[in-house]
NUTI-530192 format. One record per residue (C-alpha): residue in one letter; x, y, z. Coordinates in steps of 0.25 Angstrom, whole numbers, plus 5000, padded with zeros to 4 digits. Each point is the difference from the previous one (the first is absolute). Layout:
N
AXYZ ...
END
This chain:
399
X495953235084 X499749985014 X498949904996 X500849944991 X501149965010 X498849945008 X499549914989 X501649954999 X500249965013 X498549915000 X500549934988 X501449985007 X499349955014 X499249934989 X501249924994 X499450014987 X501449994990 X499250044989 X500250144993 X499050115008 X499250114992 X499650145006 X499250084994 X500250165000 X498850074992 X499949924986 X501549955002 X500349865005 X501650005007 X500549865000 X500649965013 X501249895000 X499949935014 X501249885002 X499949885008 X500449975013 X501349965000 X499849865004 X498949964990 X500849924989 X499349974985 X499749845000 X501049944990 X499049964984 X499949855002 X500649934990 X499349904993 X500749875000 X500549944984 X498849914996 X500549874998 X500649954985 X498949914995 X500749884992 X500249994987 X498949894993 X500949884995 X498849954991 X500250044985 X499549964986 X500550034987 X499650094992 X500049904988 X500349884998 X499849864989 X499450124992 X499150055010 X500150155003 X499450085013 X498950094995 X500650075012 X501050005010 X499749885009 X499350055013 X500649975016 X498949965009 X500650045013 X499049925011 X499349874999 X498750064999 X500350084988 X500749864995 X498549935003 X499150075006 X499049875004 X501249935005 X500950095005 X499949955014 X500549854993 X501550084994 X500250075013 X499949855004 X501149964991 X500950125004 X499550104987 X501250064998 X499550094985 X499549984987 X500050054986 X498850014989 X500450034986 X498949994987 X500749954987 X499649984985 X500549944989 X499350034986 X498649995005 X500149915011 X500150025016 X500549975011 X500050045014 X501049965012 X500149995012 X501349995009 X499849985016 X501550015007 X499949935014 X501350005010 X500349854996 X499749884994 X499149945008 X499150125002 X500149984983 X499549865000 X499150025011 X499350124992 X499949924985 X499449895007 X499050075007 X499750084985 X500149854995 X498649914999 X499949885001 X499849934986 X500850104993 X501349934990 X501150005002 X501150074992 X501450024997 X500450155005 X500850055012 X500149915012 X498549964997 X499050044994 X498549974995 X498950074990 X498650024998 X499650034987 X500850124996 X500450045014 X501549945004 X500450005014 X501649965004 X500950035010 X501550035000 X500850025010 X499550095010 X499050044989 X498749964996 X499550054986 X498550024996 X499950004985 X498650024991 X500149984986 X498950064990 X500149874993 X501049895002 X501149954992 X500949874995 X501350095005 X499250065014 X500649925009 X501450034992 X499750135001 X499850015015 X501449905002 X500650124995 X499650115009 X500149905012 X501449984996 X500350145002 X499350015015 X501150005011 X500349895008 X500250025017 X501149945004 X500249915015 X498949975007 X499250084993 X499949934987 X499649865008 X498549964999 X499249965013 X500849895006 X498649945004 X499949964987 X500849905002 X499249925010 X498949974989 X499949864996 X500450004987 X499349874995 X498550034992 X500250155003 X499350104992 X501150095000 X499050124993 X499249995013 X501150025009 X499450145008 X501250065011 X499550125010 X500550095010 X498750065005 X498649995001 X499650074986 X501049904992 X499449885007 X498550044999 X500250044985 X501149884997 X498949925004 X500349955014 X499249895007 X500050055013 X499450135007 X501250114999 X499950025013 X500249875005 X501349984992 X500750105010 X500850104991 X500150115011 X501149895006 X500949994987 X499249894993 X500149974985 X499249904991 X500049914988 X498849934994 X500149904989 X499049914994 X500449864996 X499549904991 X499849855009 X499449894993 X498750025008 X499850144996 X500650145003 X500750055014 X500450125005 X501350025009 X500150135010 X501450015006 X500250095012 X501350055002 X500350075015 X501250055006 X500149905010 X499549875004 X499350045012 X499150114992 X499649884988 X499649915012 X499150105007 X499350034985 X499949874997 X499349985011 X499050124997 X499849944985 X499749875006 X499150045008 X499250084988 X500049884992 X499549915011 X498950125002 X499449984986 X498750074998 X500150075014 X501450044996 X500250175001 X500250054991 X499249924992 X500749914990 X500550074989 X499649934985 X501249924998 X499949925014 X498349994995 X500449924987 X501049925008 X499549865002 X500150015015 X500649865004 X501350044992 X500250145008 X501349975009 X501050095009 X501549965001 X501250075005 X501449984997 X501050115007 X499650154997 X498949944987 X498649985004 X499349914988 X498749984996 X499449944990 X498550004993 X499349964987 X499349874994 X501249905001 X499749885009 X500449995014 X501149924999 X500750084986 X499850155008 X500649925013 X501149964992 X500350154993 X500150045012 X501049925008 X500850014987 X500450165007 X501249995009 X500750125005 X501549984999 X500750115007 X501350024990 X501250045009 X501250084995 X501450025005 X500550135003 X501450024995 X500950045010 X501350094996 X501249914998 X501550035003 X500850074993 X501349934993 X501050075011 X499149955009 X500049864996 X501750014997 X500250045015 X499249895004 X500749904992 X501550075005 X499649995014 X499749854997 X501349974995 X500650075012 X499349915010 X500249894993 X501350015000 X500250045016 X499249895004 X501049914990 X501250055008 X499549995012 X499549864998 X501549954995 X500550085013 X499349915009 X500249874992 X501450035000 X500050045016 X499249895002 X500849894993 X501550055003 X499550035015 X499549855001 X501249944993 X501050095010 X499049945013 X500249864994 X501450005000 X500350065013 X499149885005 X501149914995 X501150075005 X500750064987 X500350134998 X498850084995 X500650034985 X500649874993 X501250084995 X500849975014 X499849864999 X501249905002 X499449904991 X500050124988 X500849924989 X501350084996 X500949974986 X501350045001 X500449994986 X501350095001 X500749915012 
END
């Protein structure tokens, strides 16, 4: 027992906490040892809540104008899931979600496709960059167009990707249907790109109209200058638009900044690429190649840097572009109006003061005229009030 005592002390001077063993013969006596005093057990961290993902807002139907999902409609959660090769261009547009949902109907199919952004504009900007140049224009959603049996539309804050296995007379009704059943933002949310608006509307091809809020958009919307050189990193956003001229086909670029002073130091950096021509870097890109170089010009107006390209003539591509003005559209903040009490008071206390200064006006009118008729007469010698006088003509009618 001795030897045991011995080993207890070492594993106390030790400070091991943990249970002891001696052995006597072929038996093992376990040996509780307790901590100091001052050692306290470190509290279990707790692991924060991870946070709630939202709920997808994107949603098809299950059926509808007698198609039927061979399955529930599948949520694609990210952009890349959505489009794997031009994931980057949706996170562009603010991807918000998305659906994909199979349908069948007797012994056709069809397969679509929903993309959800966080607006509108982030909508068009992602259907016109799906949207190539030459494809028709049809009658679905806010717009839409088709290539052979693939339909492309947007609606609202949506934009709809439908394949049909072979193409009908009543597709496009069909397709009117489930874009009347999409959501529809509300506010700002539901307005289109206001850049839009500064695109001459005369020989526009409105099916060309490409609008961009990156690099990838604007490289695969077909863009005419380098992406780098447009200067997205600084909040910039693009349109680019053909137009049919008399002497053949121009392209329009507009450049919209934040301020003036950020389009007047780009413009100066696209005018100096153009003016580089074949030394330009990076090299020109193929849009600017095809142009006829003689109609290439760089104007500013405001915030918009504006550029045209193509084979019109000189003079026609000059004339395009001086047809852009920045107007800067001002509105008026409304400021709280008065209450009704507000306005009462007011017109009381205007009453009030109207009347004091009345009375204070006949005051001295009558001070003024009495004191000068009293003054007058004491001039003349007569008494200062006309009732003493001897002159006052009496009747005495009971004599």
């Amino acid at each position: 027992m001795r030897w045991i005592a011995m080993v207890v002390c070492a594993a106390t001077l030790a400070g091991n906490s943990a249970p002891a063993k001696a052995q006597t013969g072929s038996q093992s006596v376990p040996i509780l040892l307790k901590a100091p005093p001052s050692a306290k057990l470190a509290p279990a961290p707790v692991k924060a809540p991870a946070p709630a993902k939202a709920e997808p807002k994107a949603s098809l139907p299950s059926a509808f104008a007698g198609w039927e999902a061979a399955e529930p409609p599948k949520t694609l959660v990210d952009a890349a899931q959505a489009d794997s090769a031009n994931g980057a261009a949706l996170k562009e547009y603010d991807f918000a979600d998305g659906a994909l949902a199979s349908y069948k109907r007797r012994a056709e199919t069809l397969s679509v496709r929903l993309l959800h952004f966080h607006d509108a504009s982030g909508a068009y900007g992602a259907y016109s960059f799906y949207r190539q140049n030459g494809w028709p224009k049809e009658d679905i959603g806010a717009g839409a167009t088709s290539n052979h049996n693939r339909v492309l539309f947007w609606q609202g804050d949506a934009v709809v990707d439908a394949t049909f296995s072979q193409i009908g007379p009543l597709s496009a009704a069909e397709l009117r249907e489930l874009a009347s059943g999409l959501p529809v933002p509300q506010g700002t949310k539901a307005m289109a790109p206001p850049i839009l608006g500064d695109l001459p509307q005369a020989s526009l091809d409105k099916q060309t109209t490409h609008y961009a809020l990156g690099p990838a958009g604007y490289a695969g919307g077909g863009g005419v200058l380098p992406p780098e050189l447009v200067g997205f990193d600084r909040g910039a956003e693009t349109v680019t638009s053909n137009y049919s001229l008399r002497s053949g086909q121009a392209t329009l670029t507009i450049i919209d900044y934040p301020t003036p002073q950020m389009a007047a130091a780009q413009e100066g950096r696209v005018r100096s690429y153009i003016k580089a021509g074949g030394h330009a870097q990076p090299p020109w890109p193929k849009p600017l190649t095809d142009s006829d170089q003689a109609s290439l010009e760089v104007r500013r107006s405001g915030p918009l840097v504006i550029l045209v390209s193509g084979d019109a003539i000189p003079d026609e591509s000059h004339k395009l572009l001086e047809t852009v003005h920045f107007e800067s559209n001002l509105t008026s903040v409304p400021q709280p109006s008065e209450s009704e009490v507000a306005k009462t008071g007011q017109l009381l206390m205007g009453i009030v003061t109207l009347v004091l200064i009345g009375a204070g006006a006949a005051i001295l009118l009558g001070f003024f005229l009495g004191g000068g008729r009293a003054l007058y007469r004491i001039a003349r010698g007569k008494p200062v009030s006309s009732v003493y006088e001897t002159e006052f003509i009496q009747l005495n009618l009971g004599k």
